[in-house]
PDB file of N, CA, C and O in Angstrom:
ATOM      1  N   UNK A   1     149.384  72.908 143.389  1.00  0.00           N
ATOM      2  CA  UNK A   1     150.461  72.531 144.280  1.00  0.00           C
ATOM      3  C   UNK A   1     150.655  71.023 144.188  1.00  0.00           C
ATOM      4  O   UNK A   1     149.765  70.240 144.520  1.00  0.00           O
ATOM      5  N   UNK A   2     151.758  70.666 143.762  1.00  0.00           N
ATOM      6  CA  UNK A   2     152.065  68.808 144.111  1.00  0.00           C
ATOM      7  C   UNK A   2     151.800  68.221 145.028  1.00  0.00           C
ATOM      8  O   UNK A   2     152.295  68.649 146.071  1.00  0.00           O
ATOM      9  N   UNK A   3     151.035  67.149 145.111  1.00  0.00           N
ATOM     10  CA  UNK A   3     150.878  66.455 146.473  1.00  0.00           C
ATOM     11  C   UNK A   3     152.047  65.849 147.060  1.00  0.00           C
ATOM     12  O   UNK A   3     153.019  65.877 146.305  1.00  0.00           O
ATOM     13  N   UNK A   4     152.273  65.227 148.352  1.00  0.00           N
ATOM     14  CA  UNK A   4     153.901  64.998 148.306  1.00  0.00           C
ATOM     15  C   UNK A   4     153.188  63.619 148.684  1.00  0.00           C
ATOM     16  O   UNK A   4     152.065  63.422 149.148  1.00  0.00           O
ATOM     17  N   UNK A   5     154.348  62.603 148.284  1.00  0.00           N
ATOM     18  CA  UNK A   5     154.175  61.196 148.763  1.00  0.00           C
ATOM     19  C   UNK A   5     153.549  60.657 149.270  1.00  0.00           C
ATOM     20  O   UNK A   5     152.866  61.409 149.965  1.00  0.00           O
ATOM     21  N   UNK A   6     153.157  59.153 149.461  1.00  0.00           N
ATOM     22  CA  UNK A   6     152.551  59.063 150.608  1.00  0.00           C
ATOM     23  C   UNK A   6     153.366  58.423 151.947  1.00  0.00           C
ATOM     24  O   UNK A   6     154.383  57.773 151.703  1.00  0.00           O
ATOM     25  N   UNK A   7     153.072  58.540 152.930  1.00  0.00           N
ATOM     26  CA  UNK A   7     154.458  58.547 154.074  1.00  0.00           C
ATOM     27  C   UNK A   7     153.397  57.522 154.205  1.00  0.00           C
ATOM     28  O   UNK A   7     152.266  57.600 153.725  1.00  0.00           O
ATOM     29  N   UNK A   8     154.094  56.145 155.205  1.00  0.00           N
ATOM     30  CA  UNK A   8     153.329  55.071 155.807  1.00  0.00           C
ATOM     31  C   UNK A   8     152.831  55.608 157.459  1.00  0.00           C
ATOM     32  O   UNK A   8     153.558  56.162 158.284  1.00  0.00           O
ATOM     33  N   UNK A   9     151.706  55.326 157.576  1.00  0.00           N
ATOM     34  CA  UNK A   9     151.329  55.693 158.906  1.00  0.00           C
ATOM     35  C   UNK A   9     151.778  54.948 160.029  1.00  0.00           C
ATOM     36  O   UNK A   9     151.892  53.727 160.140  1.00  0.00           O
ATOM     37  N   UNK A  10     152.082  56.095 161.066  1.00  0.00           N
ATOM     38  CA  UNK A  10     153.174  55.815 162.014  1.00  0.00           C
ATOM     39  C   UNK A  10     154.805  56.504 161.914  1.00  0.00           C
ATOM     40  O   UNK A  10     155.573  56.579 162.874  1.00  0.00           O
ATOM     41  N   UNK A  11     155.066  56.919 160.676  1.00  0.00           N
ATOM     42  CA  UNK A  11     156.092  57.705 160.348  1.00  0.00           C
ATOM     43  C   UNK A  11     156.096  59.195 160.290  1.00  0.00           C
ATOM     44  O   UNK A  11     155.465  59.812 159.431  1.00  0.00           O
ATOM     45  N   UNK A  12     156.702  59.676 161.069  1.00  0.00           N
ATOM     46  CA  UNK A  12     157.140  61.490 160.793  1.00  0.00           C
ATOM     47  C   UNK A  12     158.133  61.715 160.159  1.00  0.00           C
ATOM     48  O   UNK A  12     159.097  60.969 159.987  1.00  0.00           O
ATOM     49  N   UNK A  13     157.902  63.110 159.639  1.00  0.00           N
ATOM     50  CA  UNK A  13     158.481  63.067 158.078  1.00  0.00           C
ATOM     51  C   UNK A  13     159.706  63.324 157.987  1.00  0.00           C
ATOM     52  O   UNK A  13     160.214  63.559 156.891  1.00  0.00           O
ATOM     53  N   UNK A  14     160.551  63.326 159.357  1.00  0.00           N
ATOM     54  CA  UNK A  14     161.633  63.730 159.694  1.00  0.00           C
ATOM     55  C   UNK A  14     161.878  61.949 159.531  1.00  0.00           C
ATOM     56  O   UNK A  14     162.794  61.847 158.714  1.00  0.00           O
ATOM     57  N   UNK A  15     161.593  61.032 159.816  1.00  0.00           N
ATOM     58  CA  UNK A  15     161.805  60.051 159.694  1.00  0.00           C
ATOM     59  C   UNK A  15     161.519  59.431 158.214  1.00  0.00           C
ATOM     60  O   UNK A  15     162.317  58.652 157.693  1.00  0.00           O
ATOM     61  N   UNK A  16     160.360  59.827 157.610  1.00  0.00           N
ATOM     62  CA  UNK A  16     160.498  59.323 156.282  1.00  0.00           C
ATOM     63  C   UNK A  16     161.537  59.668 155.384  1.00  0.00           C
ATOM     64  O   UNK A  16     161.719  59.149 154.282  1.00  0.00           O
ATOM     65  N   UNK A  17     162.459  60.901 156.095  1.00  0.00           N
ATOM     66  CA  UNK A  17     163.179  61.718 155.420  1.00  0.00           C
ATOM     67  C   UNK A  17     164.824  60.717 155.360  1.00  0.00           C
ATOM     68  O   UNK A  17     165.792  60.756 154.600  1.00  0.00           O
ATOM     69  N   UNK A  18     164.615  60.215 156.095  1.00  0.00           N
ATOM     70  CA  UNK A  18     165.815  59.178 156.668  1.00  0.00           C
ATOM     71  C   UNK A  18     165.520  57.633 155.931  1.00  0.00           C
ATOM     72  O   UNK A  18     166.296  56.744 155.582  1.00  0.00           O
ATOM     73  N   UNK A  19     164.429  57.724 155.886  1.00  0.00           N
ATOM     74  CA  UNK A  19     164.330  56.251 154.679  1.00  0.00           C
ATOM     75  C   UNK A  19     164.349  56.140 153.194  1.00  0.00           C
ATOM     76  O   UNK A  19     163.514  56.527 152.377  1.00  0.00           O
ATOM     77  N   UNK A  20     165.404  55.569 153.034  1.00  0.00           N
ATOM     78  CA  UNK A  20     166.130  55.489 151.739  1.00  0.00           C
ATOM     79  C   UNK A  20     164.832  55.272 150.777  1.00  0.00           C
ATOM     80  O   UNK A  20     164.610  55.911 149.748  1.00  0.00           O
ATOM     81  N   UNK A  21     164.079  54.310 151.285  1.00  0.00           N
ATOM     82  CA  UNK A  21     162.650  54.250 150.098  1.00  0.00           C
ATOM     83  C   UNK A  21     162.045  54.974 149.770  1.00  0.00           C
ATOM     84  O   UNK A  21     161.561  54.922 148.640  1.00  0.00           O
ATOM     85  N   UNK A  22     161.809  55.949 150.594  1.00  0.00           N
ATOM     86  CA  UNK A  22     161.035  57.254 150.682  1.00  0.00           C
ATOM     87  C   UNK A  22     162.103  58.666 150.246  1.00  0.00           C
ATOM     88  O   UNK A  22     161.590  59.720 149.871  1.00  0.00           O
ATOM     89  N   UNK A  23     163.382  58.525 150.341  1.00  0.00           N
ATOM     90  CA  UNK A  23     164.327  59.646 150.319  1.00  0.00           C
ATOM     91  C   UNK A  23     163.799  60.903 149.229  1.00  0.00           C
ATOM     92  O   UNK A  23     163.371  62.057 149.248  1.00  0.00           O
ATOM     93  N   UNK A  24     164.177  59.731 148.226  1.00  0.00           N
ATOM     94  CA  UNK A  24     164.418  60.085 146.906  1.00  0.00           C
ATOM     95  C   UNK A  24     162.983  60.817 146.547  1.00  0.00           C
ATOM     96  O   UNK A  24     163.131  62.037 146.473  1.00  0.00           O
ATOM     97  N   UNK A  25     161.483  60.328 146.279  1.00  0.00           N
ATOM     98  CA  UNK A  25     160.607  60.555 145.897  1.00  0.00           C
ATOM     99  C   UNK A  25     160.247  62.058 147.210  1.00  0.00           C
ATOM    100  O   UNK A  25     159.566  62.924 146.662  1.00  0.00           O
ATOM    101  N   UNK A  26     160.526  62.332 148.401  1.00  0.00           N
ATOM    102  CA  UNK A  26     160.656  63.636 148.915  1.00  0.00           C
ATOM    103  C   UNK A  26     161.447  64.271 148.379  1.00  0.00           C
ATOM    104  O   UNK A  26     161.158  65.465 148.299  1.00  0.00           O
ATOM    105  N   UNK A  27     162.576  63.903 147.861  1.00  0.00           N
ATOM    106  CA  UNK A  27     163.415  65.020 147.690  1.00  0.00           C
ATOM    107  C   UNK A  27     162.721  65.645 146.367  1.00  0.00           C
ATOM    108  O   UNK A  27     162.468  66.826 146.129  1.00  0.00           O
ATOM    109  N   UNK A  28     162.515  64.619 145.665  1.00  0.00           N
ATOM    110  CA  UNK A  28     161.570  65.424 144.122  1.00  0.00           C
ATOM    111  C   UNK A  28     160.222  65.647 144.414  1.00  0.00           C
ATOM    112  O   UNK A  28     159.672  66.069 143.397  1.00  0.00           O
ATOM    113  N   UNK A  29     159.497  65.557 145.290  1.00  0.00           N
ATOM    114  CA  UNK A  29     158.304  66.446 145.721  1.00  0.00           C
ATOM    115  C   UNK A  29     158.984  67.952 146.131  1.00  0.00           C
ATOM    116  O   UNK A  29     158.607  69.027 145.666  1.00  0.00           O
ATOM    117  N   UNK A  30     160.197  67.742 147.224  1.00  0.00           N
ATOM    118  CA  UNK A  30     160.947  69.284 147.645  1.00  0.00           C
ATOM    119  C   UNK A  30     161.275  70.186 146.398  1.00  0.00           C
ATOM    120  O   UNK A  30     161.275  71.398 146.609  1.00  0.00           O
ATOM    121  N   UNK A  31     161.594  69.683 144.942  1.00  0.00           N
ATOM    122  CA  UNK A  31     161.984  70.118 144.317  1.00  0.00           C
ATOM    123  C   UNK A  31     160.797  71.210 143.572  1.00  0.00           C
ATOM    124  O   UNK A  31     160.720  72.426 143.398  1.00  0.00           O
ATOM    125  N   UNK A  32     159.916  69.958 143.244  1.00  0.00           N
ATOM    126  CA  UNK A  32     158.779  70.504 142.428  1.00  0.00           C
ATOM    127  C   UNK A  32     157.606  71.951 143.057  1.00  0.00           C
ATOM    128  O   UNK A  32     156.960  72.854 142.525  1.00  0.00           O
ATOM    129  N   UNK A  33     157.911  71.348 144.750  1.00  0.00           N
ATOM    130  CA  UNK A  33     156.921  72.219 144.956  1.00  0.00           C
ATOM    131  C   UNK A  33     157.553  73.774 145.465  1.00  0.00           C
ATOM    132  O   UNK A  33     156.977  74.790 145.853  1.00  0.00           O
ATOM    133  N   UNK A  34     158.875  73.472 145.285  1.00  0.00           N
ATOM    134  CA  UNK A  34     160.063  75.222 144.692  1.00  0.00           C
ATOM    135  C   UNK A  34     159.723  75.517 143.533  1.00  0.00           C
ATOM    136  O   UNK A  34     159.356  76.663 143.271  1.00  0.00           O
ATOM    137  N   UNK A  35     159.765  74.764 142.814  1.00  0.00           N
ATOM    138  CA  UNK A  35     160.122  75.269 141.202  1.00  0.00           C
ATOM    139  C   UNK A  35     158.429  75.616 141.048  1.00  0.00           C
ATOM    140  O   UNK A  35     158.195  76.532 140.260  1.00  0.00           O
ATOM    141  N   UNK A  36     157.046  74.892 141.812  1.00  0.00           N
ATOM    142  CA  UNK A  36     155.689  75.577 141.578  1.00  0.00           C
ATOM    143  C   UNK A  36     155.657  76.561 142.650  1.00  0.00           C
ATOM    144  O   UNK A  36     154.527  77.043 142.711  1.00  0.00           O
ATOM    145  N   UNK A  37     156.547  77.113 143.631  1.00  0.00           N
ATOM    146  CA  UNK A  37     156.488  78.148 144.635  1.00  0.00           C
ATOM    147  C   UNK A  37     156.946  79.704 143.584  1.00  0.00           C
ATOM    148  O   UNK A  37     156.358  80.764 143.371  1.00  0.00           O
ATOM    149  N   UNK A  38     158.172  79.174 143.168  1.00  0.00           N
ATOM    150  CA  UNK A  38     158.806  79.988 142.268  1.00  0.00           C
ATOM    151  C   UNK A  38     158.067  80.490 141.046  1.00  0.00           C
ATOM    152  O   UNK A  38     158.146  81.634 140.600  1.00  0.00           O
ATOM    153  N   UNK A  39     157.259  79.390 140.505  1.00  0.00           N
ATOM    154  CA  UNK A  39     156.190  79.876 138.805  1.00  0.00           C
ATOM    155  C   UNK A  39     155.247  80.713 139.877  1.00  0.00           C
ATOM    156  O   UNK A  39     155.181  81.780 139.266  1.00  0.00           O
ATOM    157  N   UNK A  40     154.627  80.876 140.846  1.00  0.00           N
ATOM    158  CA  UNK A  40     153.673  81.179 141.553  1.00  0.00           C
ATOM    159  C   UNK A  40     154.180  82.839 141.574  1.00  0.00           C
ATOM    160  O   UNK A  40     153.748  83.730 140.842  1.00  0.00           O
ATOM    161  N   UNK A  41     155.117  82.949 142.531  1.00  0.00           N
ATOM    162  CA  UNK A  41     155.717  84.007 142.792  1.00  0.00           C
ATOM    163  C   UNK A  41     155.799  84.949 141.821  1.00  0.00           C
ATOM    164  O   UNK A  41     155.336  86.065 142.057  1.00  0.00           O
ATOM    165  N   UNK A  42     156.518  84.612 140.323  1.00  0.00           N
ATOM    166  CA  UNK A  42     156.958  85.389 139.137  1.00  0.00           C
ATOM    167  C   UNK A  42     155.642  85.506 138.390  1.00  0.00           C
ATOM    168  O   UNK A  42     155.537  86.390 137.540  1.00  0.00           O
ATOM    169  N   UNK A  43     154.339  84.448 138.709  1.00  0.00           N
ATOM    170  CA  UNK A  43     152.930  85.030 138.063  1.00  0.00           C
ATOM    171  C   UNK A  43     152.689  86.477 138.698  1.00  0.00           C
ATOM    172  O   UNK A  43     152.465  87.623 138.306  1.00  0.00           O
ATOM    173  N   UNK A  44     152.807  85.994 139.532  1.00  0.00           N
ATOM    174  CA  UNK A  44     152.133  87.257 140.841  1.00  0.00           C
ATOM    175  C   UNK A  44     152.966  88.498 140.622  1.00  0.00           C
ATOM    176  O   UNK A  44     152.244  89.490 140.522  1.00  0.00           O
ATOM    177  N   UNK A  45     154.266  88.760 140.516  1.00  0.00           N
ATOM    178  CA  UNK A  45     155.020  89.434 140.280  1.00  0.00           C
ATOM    179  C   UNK A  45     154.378  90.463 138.522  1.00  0.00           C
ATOM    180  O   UNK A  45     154.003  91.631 138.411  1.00  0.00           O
ATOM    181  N   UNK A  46     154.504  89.446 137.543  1.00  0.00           N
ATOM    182  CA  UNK A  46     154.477  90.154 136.561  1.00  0.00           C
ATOM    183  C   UNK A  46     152.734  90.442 136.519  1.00  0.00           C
ATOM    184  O   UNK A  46     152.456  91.344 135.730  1.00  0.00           O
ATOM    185  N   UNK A  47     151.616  89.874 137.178  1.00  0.00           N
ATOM    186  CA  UNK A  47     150.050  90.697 137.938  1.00  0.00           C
ATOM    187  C   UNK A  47     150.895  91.633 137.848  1.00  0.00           C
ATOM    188  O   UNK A  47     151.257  92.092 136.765  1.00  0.00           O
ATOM    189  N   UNK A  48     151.530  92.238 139.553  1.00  0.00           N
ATOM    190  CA  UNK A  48     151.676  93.283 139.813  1.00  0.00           C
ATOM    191  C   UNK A  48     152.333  94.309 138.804  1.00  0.00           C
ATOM    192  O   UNK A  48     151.946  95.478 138.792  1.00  0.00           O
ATOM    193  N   UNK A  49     153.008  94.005 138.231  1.00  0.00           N
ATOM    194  CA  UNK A  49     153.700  94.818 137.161  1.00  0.00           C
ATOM    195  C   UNK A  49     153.061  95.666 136.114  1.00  0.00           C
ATOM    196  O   UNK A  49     153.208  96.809 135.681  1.00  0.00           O
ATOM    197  N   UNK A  50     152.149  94.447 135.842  1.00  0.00           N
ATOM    198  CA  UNK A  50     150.768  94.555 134.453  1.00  0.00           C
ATOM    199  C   UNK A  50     150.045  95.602 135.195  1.00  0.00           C
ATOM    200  O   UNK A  50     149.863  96.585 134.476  1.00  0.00           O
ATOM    201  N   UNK A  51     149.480  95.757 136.609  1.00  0.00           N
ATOM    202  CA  UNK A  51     148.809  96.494 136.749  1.00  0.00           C
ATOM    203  C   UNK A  51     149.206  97.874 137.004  1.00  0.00           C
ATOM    204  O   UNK A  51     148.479  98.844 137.220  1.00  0.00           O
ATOM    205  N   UNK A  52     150.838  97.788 136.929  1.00  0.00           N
ATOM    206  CA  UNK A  52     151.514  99.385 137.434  1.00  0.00           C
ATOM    207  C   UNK A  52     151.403  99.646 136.350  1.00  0.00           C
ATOM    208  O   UNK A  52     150.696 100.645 136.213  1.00  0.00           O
ATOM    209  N   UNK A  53     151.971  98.996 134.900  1.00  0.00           N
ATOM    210  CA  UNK A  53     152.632  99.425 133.431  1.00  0.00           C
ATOM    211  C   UNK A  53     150.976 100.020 133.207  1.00  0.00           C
ATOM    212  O   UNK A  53     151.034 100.973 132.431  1.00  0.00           O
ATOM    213  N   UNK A  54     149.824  99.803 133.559  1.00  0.00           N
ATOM    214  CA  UNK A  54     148.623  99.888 132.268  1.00  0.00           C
ATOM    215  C   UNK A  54     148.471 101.750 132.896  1.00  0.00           C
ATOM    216  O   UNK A  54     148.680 102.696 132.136  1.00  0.00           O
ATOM    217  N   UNK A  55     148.166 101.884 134.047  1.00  0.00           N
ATOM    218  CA  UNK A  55     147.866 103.479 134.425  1.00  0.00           C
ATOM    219  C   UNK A  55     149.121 103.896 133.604  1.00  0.00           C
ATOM    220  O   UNK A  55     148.812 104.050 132.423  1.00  0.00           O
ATOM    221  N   UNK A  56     150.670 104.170 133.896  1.00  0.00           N
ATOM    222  CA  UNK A  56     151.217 104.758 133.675  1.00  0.00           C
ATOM    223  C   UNK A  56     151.423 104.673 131.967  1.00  0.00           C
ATOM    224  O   UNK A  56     151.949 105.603 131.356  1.00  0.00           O
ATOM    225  N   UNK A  57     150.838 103.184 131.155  1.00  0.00           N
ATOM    226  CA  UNK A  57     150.433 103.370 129.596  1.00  0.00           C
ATOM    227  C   UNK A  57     149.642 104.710 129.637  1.00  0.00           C
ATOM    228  O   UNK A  57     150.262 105.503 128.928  1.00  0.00           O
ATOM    229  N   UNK A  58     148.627 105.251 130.121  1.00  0.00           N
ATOM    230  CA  UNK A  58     147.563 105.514 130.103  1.00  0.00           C
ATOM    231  C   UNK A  58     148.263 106.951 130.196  1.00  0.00           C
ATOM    232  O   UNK A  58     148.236 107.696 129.216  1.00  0.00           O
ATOM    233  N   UNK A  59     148.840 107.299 131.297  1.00  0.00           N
ATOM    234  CA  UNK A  59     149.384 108.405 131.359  1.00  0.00           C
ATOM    235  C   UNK A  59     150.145 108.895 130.307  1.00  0.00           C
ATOM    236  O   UNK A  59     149.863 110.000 129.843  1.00  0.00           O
ATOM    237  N   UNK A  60     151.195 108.155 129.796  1.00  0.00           N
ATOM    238  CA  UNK A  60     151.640 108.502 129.011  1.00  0.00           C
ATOM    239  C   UNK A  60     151.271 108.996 127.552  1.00  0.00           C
ATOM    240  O   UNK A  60     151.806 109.932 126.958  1.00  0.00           O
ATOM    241  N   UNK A  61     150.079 108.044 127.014  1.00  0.00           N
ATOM    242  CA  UNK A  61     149.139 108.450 125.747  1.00  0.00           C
ATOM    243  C   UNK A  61     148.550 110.074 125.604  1.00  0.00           C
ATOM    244  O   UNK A  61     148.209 110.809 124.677  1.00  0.00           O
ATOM    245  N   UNK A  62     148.666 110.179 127.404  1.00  0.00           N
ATOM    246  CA  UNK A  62     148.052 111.575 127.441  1.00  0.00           C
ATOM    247  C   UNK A  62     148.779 113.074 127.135  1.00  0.00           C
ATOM    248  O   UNK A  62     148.381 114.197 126.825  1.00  0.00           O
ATOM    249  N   UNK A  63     150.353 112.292 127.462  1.00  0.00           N
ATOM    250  CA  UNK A  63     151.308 113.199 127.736  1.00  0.00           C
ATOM    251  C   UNK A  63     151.058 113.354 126.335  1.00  0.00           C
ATOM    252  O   UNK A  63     150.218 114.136 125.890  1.00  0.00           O
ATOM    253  N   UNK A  64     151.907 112.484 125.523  1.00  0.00           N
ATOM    254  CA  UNK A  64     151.433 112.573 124.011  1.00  0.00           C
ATOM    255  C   UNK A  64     150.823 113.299 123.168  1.00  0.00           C
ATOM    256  O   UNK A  64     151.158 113.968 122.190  1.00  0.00           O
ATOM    257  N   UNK A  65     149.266 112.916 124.035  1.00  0.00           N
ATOM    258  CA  UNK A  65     148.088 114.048 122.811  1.00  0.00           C
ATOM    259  C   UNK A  65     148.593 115.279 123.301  1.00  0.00           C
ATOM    260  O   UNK A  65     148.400 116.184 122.489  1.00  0.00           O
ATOM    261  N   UNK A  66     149.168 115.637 124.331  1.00  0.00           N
ATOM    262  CA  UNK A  66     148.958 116.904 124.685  1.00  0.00           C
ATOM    263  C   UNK A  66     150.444 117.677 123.591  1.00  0.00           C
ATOM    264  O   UNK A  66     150.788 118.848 123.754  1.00  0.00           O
ATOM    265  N   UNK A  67     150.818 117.165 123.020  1.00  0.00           N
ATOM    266  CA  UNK A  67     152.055 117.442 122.259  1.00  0.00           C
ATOM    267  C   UNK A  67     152.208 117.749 120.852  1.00  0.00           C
ATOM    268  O   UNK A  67     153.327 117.954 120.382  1.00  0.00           O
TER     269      UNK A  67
END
């Protein structure tokens, strides 16, 4: 996961969000840690997939011999 910025202490991030110095470098932490939410998600996704496709491989080899 990206670490996000460092905010100066004494600032909330609703306020760092409002400082032009700080804007920019949140907005590309916001970005990165979508686009690593998103690689996360579609790992996990195609896990789950891998583990449906291998039984029903399995099944199917069987259907096969039996033919």
């Amino acid at each position: 996961m990206p670490f996000p910025p460092p905010i100066p202490a004494g600032v909330c991030v609703r306020c760092a969000f409002k400082d032009p110095a700080l804007q920019e470098q949140l907005r590309q932490w916001m970005k990165d840690t979508m686009s690593w939410g998103d690689q996360r998600i579609a790992e996990f996704l195609q896990s789950a997939r891998d583990m449906v496709a291998k039984p029903l491989d399995a099944i199917d080899r069987f259907i096969d011999s039996l033919r």
